[in-house]
C-alpha positions in Angstrom: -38.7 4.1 -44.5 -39.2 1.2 -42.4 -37.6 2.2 -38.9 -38.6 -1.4 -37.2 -36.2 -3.6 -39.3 -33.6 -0.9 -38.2 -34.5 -1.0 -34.6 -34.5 -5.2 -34.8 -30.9 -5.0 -36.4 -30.3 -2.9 -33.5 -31.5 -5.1 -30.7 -29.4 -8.3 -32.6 -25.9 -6.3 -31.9 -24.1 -8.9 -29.7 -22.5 -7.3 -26.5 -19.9 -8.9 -23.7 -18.3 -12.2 -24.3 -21.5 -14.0 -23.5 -22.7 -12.6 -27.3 -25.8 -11.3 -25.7 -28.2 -8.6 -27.3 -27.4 -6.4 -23.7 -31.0 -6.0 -22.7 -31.0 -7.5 -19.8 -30.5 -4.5 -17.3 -27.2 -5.8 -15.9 -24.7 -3.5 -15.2 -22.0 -3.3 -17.6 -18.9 -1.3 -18.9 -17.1 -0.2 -22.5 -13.7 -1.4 -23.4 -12.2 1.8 -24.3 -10.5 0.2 -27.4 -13.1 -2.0 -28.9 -15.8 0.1 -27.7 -17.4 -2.8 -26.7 -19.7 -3.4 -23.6 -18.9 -6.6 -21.3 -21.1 -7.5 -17.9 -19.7 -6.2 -14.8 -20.0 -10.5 -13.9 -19.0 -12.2 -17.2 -15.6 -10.4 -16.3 -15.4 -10.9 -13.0 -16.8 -7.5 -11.4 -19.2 -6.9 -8.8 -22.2 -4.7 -9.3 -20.0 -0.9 -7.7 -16.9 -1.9 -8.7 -16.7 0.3 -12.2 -16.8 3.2 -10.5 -13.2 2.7 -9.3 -12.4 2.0 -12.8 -10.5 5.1 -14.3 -10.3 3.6 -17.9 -11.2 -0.1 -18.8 -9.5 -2.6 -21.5 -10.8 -5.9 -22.4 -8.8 -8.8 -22.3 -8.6 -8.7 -26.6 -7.6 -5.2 -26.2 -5.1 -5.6 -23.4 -3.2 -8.4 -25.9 -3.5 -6.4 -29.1 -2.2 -3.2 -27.6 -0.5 -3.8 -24.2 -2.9 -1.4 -22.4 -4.4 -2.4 -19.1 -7.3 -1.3 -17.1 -6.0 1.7 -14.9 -8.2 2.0 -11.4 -9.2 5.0 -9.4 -8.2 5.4 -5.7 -10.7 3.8 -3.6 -11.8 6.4 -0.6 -10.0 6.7 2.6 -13.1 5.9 5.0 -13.0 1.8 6.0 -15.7 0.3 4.8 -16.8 3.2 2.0 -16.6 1.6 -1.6 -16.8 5.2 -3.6 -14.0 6.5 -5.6 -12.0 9.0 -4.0 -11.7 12.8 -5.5 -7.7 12.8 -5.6 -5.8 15.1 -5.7 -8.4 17.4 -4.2 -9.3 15.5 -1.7 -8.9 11.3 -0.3 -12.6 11.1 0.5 -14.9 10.3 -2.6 -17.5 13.0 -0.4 -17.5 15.8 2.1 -20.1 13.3 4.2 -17.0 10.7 4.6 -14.2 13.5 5.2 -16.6 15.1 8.5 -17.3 11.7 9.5 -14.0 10.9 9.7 -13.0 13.9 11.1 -15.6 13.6 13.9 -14.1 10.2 14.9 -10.8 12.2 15.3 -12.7 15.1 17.4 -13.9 12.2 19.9 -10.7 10.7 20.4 -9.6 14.0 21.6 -12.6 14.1 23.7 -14.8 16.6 21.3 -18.0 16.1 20.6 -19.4 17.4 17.6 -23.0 17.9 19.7 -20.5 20.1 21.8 -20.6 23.3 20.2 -19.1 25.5 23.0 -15.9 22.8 23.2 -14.8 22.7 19.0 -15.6 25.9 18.4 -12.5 27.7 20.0 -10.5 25.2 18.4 -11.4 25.3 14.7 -10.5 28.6 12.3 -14.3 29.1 10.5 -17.4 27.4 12.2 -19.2 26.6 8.5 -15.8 24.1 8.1 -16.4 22.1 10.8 -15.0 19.8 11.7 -12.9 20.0 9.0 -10.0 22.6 9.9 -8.9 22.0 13.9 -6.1 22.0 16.1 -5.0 19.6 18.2 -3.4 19.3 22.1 -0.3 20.9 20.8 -2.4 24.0 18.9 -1.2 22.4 15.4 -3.6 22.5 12.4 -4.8 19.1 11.7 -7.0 18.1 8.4 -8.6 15.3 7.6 -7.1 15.4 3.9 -3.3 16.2 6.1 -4.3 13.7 8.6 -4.3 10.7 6.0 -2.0 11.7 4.3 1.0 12.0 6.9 -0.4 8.9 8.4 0.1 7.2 5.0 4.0 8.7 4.8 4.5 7.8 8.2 3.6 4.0 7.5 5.4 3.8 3.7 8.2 5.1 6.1 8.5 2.2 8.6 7.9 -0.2 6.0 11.1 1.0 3.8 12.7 1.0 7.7 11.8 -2.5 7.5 13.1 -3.5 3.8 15.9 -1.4 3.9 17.0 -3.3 7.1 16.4 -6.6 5.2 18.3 -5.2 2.3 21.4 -4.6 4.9 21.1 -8.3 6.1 21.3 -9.5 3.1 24.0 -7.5 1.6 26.2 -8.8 4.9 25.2 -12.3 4.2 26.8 -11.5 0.1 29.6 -10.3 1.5 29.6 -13.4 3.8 29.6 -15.5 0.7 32.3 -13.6 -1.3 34.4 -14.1 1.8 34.1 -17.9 1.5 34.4 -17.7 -2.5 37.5 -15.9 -2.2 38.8 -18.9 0.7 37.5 -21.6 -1.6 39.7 -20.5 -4.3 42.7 -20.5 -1.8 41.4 -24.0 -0.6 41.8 -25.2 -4.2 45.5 -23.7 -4.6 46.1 -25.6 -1.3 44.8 -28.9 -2.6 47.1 -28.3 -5.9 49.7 -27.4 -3.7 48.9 -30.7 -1.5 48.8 -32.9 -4.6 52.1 -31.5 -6.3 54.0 -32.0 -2.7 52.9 -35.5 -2.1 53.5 -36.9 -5.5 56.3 -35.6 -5.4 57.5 -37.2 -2.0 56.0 -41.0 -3.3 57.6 -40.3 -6.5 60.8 -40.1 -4.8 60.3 -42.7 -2.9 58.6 -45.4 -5.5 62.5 -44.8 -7.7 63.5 -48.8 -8.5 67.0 -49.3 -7.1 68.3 -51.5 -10.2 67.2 -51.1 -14.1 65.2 -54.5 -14.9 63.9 -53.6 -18.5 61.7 -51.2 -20.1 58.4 -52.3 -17.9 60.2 -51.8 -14.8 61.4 -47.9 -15.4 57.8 -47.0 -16.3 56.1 -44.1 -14.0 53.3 -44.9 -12.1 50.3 -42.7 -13.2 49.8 -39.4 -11.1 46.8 -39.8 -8.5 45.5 -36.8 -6.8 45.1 -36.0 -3.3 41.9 -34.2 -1.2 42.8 -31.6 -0.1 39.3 -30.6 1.6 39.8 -27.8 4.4 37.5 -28.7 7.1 37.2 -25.4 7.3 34.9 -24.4 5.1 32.5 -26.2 7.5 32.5 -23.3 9.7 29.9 -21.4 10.6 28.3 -17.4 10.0 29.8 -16.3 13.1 33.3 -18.2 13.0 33.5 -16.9 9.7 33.0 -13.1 9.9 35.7 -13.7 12.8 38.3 -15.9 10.4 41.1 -14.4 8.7 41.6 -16.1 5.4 45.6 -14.8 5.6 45.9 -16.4 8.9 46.8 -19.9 7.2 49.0 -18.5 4.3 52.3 -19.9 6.3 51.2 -23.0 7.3 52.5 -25.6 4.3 49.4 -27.4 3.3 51.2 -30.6 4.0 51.1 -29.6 7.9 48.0 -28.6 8.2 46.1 -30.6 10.2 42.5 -29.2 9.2 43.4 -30.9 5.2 42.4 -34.7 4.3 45.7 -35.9 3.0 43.8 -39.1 1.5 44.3 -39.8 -2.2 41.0 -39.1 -4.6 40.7 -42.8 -4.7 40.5 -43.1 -1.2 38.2 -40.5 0.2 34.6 -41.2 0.4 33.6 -38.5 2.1 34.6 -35.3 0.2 34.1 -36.7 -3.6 33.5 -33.7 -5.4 34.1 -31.2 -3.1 35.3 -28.7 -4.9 32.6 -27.9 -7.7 30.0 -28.5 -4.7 30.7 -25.6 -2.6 31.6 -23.5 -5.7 27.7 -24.8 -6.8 26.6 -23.8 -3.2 27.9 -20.4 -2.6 26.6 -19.5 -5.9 22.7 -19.9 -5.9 23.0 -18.9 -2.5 24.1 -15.9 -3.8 21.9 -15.8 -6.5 19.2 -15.8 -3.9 20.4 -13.2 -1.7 20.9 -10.8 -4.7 17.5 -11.8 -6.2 15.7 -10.8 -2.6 17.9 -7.6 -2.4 16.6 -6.8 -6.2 12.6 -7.4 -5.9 12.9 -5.2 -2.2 14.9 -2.6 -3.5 12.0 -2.7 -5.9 9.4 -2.4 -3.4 12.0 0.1 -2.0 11.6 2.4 -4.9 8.1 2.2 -5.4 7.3 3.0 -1.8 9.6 6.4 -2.1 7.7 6.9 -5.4 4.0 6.8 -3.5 5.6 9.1 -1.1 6.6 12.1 -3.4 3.2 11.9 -5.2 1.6 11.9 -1.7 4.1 14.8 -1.1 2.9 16.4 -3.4 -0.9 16.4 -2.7 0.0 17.5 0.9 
């Protein structure tokens, strides 16, 4: 049997998406679907970063099936790249966790080198320094350490969005307020319109009959009507009452323009404007609300997990 040509087909296998023969000695990984095995570079890797990769799907793979590369935590220590050994511990080594935990010793004025100081503050000498107390004779871990550190920090942060979510929630309610008063604004106008014509109607009666041409109505214009109060500002507003103008006639008020449609330059289109306004700015309020009540949820979510390993 002739083992070489087996051993050249071998070698002529085509790896990565550079379709090379994969003997070059560059790090690479396996697609878990396609089994096949792509340089840590040609995909945009550097040399370490596979071991924080928990299971790996090429870019074919991810479009075929929907899967996507899932990643390992990363270890708690700044500057260590290792994966860490979750759930047992946040550290991807004992070596990281002591070295850590001797950082915390010195900040409470500890040395390590100090035998005769840690050990009346730690339970068993061999696990030192990972088991101590602190000031206030509470047991302290480095494992408990970062993690309540972690909670303490998703906490403030959902302190934060939550507070966000509550300002923008006011400012909705804000803009339903106005929605609601724009609608009322546009009855008023109506009203306006109805009460004028009306009035000129009344008025523009010929006294004697001169012939069909002469007893024709003249065609209906409408009036304004804008409320030169929806120009108000956040503060007047939370302070107006929208039933505080439902005795004044529209025809006395003094905040309407009385002009006719024809007239008024200032105003044209009023009515569908603000109704355009109010609603993206809506629109945007809810969609901020949505993505941090997302953020919201996910935070909560890290924290049972992380409740969980503690």
């Amino acid at each position: 049997m002739d083992y070489s040509s087996d051993n050249e087909q071998e070698d002529e296998v085509l790896h990565c998406i550079c379709k090379s023969n994969g003997l070059e000695g560059l790090p690479m990984i396996l697609c878990e679907g396609c089994e096949t095995w792509y340089h840590l570079d040609c995909i945009g890797m550097e040399a370490g970063d596979d071991e924080l990769v928990d299971v790996f799907v090429c870019k074919e793979c991810e479009e075929k099936t929907g899967q996507k590369t899932s990643w390992r935590v990363k270890c708690q220590r700044e500057g260590c790249t290792h994966a860490s050994r979750l759930p047992v511990s946040v550290y991807c080594s004992d070596a990281c966790g002591i070295y850590l935990m001797s950082l915390k010793l010195r900040q409470y004025n500890l040395h390590p080198d100090s035998i005769e100081m840690v050990i009346p503050l730690v339970i068993n000498y061999n696990k030192l320094p990972w088991i101590v107390f602190d000031e206030e004779n509470r047991q302290m871990t480095s494992l408990r350490q970062s993690i309540e550190y972690q909670l303490e920090k998703l906490s403030r942060k959902n302190d934060t969005i939550q507070a966000s979510i509550n300002k923008f929630s006011s400012n909705i309610s804000l803009i339903e307020k106005q929605e609601k008063f724009l609608q009322t604004v546009i009855n008023r106008a109506n009203t306006l319109t109805n009460s004028l014509q009306s009035v000129n109607d009344t008025a523009d009666q010929p006294t004697s009959k001169r012939g069909p041409k002469a007893t024709k109505p003249k065609q209906s214009r409408g009036y304004c009507g804008f409320d030169y109060r929806l120009l108000m500002d956040d503060d007047e507003w939370i302070e107006f009452d929208i039933d505080s103008i439902s005795d004044i006639s529209p025809t006395d008020d003094q905040l309407l323009c009385i002009l006719k449609d024809s007239q008024c330059n200032r105003h044209t289109g009023w009515k569908k404007l603000f109704e355009y306004k109010l609603q993206v700015n809506k629109s945007s309020f809810e969609s901020k609300i949505m993505k941090l009540q997302n953020k919201f949820n996910n935070n909560n979510l890290i924290k049972r997990h992380l409740d969980i390993i503690r």
